[in-house]
N, C-alpha and C positions, 0 to 999 in steps of 0.2 A: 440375597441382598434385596431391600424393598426401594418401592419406585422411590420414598421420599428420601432415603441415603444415595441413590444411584443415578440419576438424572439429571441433565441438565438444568430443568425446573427450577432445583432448589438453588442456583448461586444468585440472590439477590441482583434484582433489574437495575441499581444503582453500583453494583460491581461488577459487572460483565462490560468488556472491554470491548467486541465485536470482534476477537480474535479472528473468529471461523475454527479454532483448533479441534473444538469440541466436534462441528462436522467433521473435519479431516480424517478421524477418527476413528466417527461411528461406522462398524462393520454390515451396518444393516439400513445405510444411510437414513436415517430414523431423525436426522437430525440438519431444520436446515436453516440456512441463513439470506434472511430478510429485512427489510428497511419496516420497523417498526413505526406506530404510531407519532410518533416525536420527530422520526427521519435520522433514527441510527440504524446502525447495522447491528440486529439482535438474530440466536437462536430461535428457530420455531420447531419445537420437540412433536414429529408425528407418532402418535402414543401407542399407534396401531402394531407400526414397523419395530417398536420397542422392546427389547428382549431386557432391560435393568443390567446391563453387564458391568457398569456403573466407569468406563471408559472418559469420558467426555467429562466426566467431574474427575476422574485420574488428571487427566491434562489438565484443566482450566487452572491460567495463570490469575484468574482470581480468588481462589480456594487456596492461594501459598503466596505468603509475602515475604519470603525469604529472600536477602539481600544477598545477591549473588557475587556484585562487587564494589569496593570499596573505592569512587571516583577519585578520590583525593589521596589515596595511595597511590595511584598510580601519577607518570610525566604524561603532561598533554603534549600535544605534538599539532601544528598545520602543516598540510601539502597543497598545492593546484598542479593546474597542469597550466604545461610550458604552452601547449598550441592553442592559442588565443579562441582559432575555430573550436576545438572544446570547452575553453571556460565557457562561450556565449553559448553552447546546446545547451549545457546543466544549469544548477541553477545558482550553485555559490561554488566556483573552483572546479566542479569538472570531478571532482576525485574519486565518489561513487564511479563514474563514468569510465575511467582510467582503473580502478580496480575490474570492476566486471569484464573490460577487454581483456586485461591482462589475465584472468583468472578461464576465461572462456577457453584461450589459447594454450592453458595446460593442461584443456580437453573439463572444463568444470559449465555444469549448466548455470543459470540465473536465475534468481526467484525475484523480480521486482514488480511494481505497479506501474501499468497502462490507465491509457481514459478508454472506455468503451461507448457502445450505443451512444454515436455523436455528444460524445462527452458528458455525457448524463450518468456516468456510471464511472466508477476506477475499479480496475479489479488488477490481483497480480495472475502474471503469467511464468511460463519457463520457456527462459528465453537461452537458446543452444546454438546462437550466432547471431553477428554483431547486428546485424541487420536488425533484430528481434530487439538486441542489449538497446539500441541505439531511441526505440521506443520508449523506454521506461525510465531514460531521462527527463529530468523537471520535476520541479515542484507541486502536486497534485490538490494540497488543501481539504482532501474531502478523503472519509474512511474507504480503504481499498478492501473488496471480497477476496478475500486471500486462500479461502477453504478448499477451495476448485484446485488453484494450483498446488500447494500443500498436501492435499491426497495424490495429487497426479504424482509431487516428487517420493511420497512417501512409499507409492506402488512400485518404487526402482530402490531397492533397497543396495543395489551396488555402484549406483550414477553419485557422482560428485556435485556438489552446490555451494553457491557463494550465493547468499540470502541477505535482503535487506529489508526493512519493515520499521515502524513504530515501533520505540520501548514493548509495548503489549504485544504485540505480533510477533516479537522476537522472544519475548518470554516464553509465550504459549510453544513458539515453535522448540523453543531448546527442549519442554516438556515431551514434546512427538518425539522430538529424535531420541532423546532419554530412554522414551520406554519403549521405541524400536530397537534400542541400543547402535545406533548408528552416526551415533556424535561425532567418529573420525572422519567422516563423509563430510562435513557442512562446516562451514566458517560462517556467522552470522553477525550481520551488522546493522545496529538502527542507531536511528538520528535524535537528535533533541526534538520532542514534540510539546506544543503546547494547546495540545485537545484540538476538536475538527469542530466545523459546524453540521449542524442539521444537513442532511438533503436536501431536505423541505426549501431550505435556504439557498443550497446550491443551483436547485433545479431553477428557480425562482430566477437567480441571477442567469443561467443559462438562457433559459427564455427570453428574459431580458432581452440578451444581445441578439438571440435571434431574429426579435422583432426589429434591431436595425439594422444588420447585415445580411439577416436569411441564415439556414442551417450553418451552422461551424464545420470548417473546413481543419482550421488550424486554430492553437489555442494556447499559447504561453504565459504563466501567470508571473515571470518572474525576467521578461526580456532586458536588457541592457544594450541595445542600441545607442541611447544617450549615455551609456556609462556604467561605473562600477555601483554608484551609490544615485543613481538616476531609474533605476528598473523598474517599471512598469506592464500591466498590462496590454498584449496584444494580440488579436483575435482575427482572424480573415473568416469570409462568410463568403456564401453564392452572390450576395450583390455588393458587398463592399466590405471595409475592414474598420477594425474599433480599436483605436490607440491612447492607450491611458498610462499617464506616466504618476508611479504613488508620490514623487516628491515634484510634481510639477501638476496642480488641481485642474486640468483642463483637458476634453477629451476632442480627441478629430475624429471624424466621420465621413470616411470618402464612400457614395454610390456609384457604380460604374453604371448605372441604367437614369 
């Protein structure tokens, strides 16, 4: 196979989703994932490490647009959860939240996103107790590196996962287990998304607030303290906290110094 049917490379910069799948993948890790020019999450193909096995274009859920299911076939259905202290951790109902407990405890790990590097980063992890699940509640806004955790779950070919991810993260991932054949292992679930911003832009606003609070401590982009349909952001920092509520235009700003 030649490099230009086998690589990465070739899935046009305006179809590549930032999966990570195409890393998770590659057996000769040849293949890595970085915050692009723009401040998305793109491959960066090391051409060195490159053997053309032509893997990582196997997987890419952008290379197949095959509609897998038919929304409108199927009954919609809502849940939340009854304990009021989990609807306010999550970010609408809790019910991601109340699945991954309930799935951890019949011994299944978790594949969700965290914020890392003082919030500068979201990446997913595997989380194997609640402690861990209890992390990757909330609303994140910004593309999670998912590749890291993805090869970690792919290297346990007989561990159990309940996965949750973007439409495209979940695409890519069903491709991984596909061609591991290890489909009975994983239940995957993703959300409605309607595209991320830049980093560029995230980082931007992080800064931001750190210039009036000091380093982030805590960080909720979706709290409901005022309510169901009042939520707002809320941020604590080293010298004080940033309280911004989206349907009330007006922010508080306490310094403890």
């Amino acid at each position: 196979m030649s490099r230009g049917q086998s690589v990465i490379e070739t899935v046009p910069k305006d179809k590549c989703y930032g999966c990570g799948c195409c890393s998770a993948i590659c057996p000769r890790s040849a293949v890595a994932i970085k915050i692009d020019e723009e401040g998305f999450l793109r491959p960066e193909l090391k051409i060195e490490e490159c053997n053309y096995c032509g893997l990582c274009v196997k997987v890419c859920p952008a290379m197949d647009h095959e509609l897998r299911y038919a929304l409108l076939d199927n009954y919609p259905f809502a849940l939340w959860a009854e304990d009021p202290r989990i609807r306010l951790m999550a970010s609408s109902g809790g019910a991601a939240l109340l699945m991954a407990l309930a799935f951890n405890s019949k011994g299944y790990a978790v594949l969700g996103a965290v914020f890392a590097e003082g919030f500068r980063l979201v990446k997913h992890i595997v989380a194997d107790n609640p402690a861990d699940i209890i992390k990757t509640a909330g609303s994140k806004y910004v593309q999670s590196d998912s590749a890291v955790a993805f090869r970690d779950a792919l290297s346990d070919k007989d561990k159990k996962y309940l996965a949750f991810g973007t439409p495209c993260q979940i695409s890519g991932l069903r491709r991984l287990i596909e061609h591991q054949k290890i489909e009975q292992n994983y239940f995957l679930i993703d959300f409605f998304c309607f595209g991320v911003p830049s980093y560029y832009l995230w980082l931007a606003f992080i800064e931001d607030l750190a210039q009036k609070i000091g380093e982030l401590r805590y960080l909720e982009l979706r709290n409901k303290i005022r309510g169901w349909h009042k939520y707002g952001i809320f941020a604590a920092g080293e010298k004080g906290i940033y309280d911004f509520a989206a349907k009330t235009p007006q922010k508080h700003l306490v310094n403890r110094h």
